[in-house]
C-alpha positions, 0 to 999 in steps of 0.5 A, a space after each residue: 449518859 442517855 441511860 436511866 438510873 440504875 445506869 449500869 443494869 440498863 446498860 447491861 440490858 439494853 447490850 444484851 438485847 443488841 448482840 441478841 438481835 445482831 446473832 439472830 439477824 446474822 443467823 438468819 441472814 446467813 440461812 437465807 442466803 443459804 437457801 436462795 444461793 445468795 453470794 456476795 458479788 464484785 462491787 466494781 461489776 457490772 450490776 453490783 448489788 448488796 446481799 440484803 437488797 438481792 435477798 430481800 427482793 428473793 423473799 419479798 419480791 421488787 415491791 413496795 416491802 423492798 424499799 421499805 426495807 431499803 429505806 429502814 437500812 439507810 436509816 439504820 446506817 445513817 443513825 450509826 454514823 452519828 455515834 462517830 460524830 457524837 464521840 469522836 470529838 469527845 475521844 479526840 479531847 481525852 487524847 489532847 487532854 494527855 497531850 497526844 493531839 493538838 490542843 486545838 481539840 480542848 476547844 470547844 465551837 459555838 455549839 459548845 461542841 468540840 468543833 475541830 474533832 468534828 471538822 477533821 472526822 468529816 474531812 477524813 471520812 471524806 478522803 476515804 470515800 474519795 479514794 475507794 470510789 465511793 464503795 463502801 464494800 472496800 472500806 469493810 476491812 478497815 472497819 472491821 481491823 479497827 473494830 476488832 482491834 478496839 474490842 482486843 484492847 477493851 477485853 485486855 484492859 478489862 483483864 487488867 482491870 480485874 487482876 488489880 481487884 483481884 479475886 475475880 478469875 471467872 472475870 479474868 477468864 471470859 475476858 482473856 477468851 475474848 481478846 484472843 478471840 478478837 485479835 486471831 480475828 484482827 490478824 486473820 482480816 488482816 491477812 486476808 484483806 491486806 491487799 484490798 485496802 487493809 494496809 491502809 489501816 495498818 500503816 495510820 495506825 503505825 503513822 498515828 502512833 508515831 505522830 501522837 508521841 512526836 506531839 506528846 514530845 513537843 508539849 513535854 518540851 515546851 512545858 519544860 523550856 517554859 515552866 518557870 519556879 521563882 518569881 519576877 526579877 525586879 533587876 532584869 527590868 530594863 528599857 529595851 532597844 527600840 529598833 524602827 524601820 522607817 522608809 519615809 516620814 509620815 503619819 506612819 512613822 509619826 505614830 511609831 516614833 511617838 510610841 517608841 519614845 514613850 518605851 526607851 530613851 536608846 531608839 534607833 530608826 532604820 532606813 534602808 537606801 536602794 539608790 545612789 541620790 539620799 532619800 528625803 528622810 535623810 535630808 528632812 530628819 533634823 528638821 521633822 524629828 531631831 530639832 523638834 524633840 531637842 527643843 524639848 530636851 527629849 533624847 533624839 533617835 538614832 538614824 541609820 543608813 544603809 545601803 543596798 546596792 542589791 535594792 533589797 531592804 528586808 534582808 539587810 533589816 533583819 540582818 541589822 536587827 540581829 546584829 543590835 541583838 548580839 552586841 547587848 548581852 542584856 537588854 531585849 530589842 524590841 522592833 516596831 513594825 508600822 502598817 497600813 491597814 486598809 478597808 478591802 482585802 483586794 486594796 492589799 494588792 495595792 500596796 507593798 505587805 513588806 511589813 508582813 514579811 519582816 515579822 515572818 523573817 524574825 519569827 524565823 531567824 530570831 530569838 527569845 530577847 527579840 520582840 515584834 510590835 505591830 504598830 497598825 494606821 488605819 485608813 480613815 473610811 472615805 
C-alpha cells in the first residue's frame, strides 16, 4: 500500500535494491572481519561486544564516526521492529477471520488499530527478552527458523501458485530452488542451534498448531449447535418459572418481586433459613407480599423454605433451581438474581458478593432452558 502505482514494479525495484544492499554489506561485513581477525564472541563473557561495534572501532577507531554508526543501527533495528507491530495484527485478523484465533483479534481499539494483536505481540516479545536475559544474541535462532520457515512456505506456495496457471516452468524452477534452499537452511539451523534456544521455536510452532485447530474446532462447533434453519415457533412461547432467592424484604426484594410479576404468574420466592428460630420474612410474608397482592386479585408467589442446617445457602439454591429445571419438560426457568450496587469498588468488601457466586454457580451447572437476570439496586449517592 505505501508503494506508488505501478505497485507492482516499484515493489520488484525497491526488493531489488535491498537484497543488493544486504549481499554487498554482508559481503563486505565478511571480508572485513576477515582482514582484521574479527570473530564473534560469547555473549555471556566478560566484555561481550558485537561484530559491528568491534569492526567499526577496527576501521574507524573509538571516535565520533563510531557512535555515529552505533546510532544509525539502533535506528535501523528500531524501524524493523515496527514491521512486526504494523502487520502482526493484521495477520492475527486474517487467522481469526478463518476462525483459528480468537475473535477478539477482529476488534479493532480506538486507534481503529487491531488493538489485541498489538498487546499479546508486546507481552510475547516481553516474555522472550525476559527469559534469554536480554541478549538478543540468543534469540538469533529463533529468528532465523522463523524466517527461513516463512521464506520455505512462501516459495512453495508460489510453486503452487504457478502450477494452477500453468505453462511457467522457468517460474516453477526458481521457486522450487528456492524452498529447498531455505529449508535444508531451517533444518540445518535447526540442528545446529537446537540446543541454544531453537527447541523453543520448534515446540510453539508444534504448540500453536495445535491450539489454532482446537480454536478452529470450538467455532465449528458453536456454529454448528447454534446455527438455526426455521423461523420462530410462535407455540413455544410460554411464561417462563420465575425463580427469586429472597433473604429479607426490602427495597431490594420489592424491586425483583415487582419485575417478576410483570414476566409470569408461576413466581416462586426462595429463602433459605440457616437457623432453628424462622427468619422474619417467614412470619411478614402474608403481611408484605401475600395479602397485598390479593386484595388486588394478583396471583400470590410461592414462598419456599429451606433449611441448611450446614448454613449454607448458595448450594442448596442452585440445588432448588435445578431440580425446578427438570420437573418442567418445557418451559424455561428464569432466576432474578437482585444486587446491591455501590459506589466505591472497596465498599464491595463491605458486603456479602453471594449474588455474584450464584450467577457463577449456574453458568457452571446450569443449561440452555435456565436464564440468569441481574436485578441491580443502586445505592442513592450520599
Amino acid at each position: 500500500m505505501a508503494f506508488r502505482d505501478d505497485t507492482r514494479k516499484n515493489a520488484k525495484i525497491t526488493l531489488t535494491i535491498i537484497i543488493v544492499l544486504l549481499a554487498v554489506l554482508l559481503a563486505g561485513i565478511a571480508l572485513l572481519s576477515r582482514a582484521y581477525g574479527i570473530a564473534a564472541t560469547n555473549p555471556d563473557g566478560p566484555g561481550y561486544e558485537s561484530v559491528l561495534s568491534m569492526l567499526t572501532r577496527a576501521v574507524m577507531g573509538h571516535g565520533a564516526f563510531y557512535y555515529i554508526t552505533i546510532g544509525s543501527v539502533l535506528l535501523v533495528l528500531a524501524l524493523s521492529a515496527n514491521t512486526a507491530f504494523a502487520d502482526f495484527p493484521r495477520l492475527t485478523r486474517a487467522i481469526a477471520l478463518d476462525d483459528y484465533m480468537p475473535h477478539v483479534f477482529l476488534l479493532r481499539g480506538r486507534r481503529l488499530l487491531y488493538s489485541w494483536g498489538i498487546y499479546v505481540l508486546v507481552a510475547l516479545t516481553a516474555l522472550l527478552l525476559i527469559v534469554f536475559g536480554g541478549v538478543t544474541d540468543r534469540l538469533i535462532p529463533l529468528f532465523a527458523i522463523g524466517a527461513f520457515m516463512a521464506f520455505t512456505l512462501s516459495q512453495a506456495g508460489m510453486v503452487m501458485h504457478w502450477k494452477r496457471q500453468g505453462n511457467a516452468p522457468m517460474r516453477i524452477f526458481v521457486n522450487g530452488l528456492g524452498a529447498v534452499a531455505t529449508g535444508i537452511t531451517t533444518v540445518v539451523v535447526l540442528v545446529a542451534k537446537f540446543a541454544e534456544g531453537a527447541w523453543i521455536t520448534a515446540l510453539l510452532i508444534a504448540a500453536m498448531i495445535v491450539l489454532m485447530r482446537a480454536v478452529k474446532r470450538h467455532y465449528v462447533e458453536v456454529d454448528r449447535e447454534t446455527a438455526l434453519d426455521r423461523p420462530i415457533v410462535p407455540a413455544q412461547i410460554n411464561e417462563p418459572i420465575v425463580v427469586l432467592p429472597i433473604d429479607r424484604w426490602s427495597r431490594i426484594s420489592d424491586k425483583a418481586l415487582s419485575f417478576a410479576l410483570g414476566m409470569s404468574r408461576d413466581i416462586r420466592c426462595v429463602h433459605i433459613q440457616t437457623g432453628e428460630e424462622p427468619d422474619p420474612i417467614c412470619q411478614d410474608w402474608e403481611k408484605d407480599v401475600a395479602a397485598p397482592l390479593r386484595a388486588v386479585g394478583k396471583s400470590v408467589p410461592k414462598l419456599d423454605i429451606l433449611q441448611s442446617p450446614f448454613r449454607y445457602v448458595l448450594a442448596p439454591m442452585v440445588d432448588y433451581i435445578l431440580a425446578v429445571e427438570r420437573e418442567s419438560s418445557f418451559q424455561k426457568v428464569c432466576v432474578l438474581v437482585p444486587e446491591l450496587v455501590v459506589h466505591h469498588w472497596w465498599e464491595n468488601l463491605l458486603h456479602n458478593r453471594r449474588a455474584d457466586m450464584l450467577k457463577v454457580m449456574l453458568l457452571l451447572r446450569g443449561n440452555r432452558r435456565i436464564v440468569v437476570i441481574n436485578i441491580p439496586w443502586y445505592l442513592e449517592r450520599g
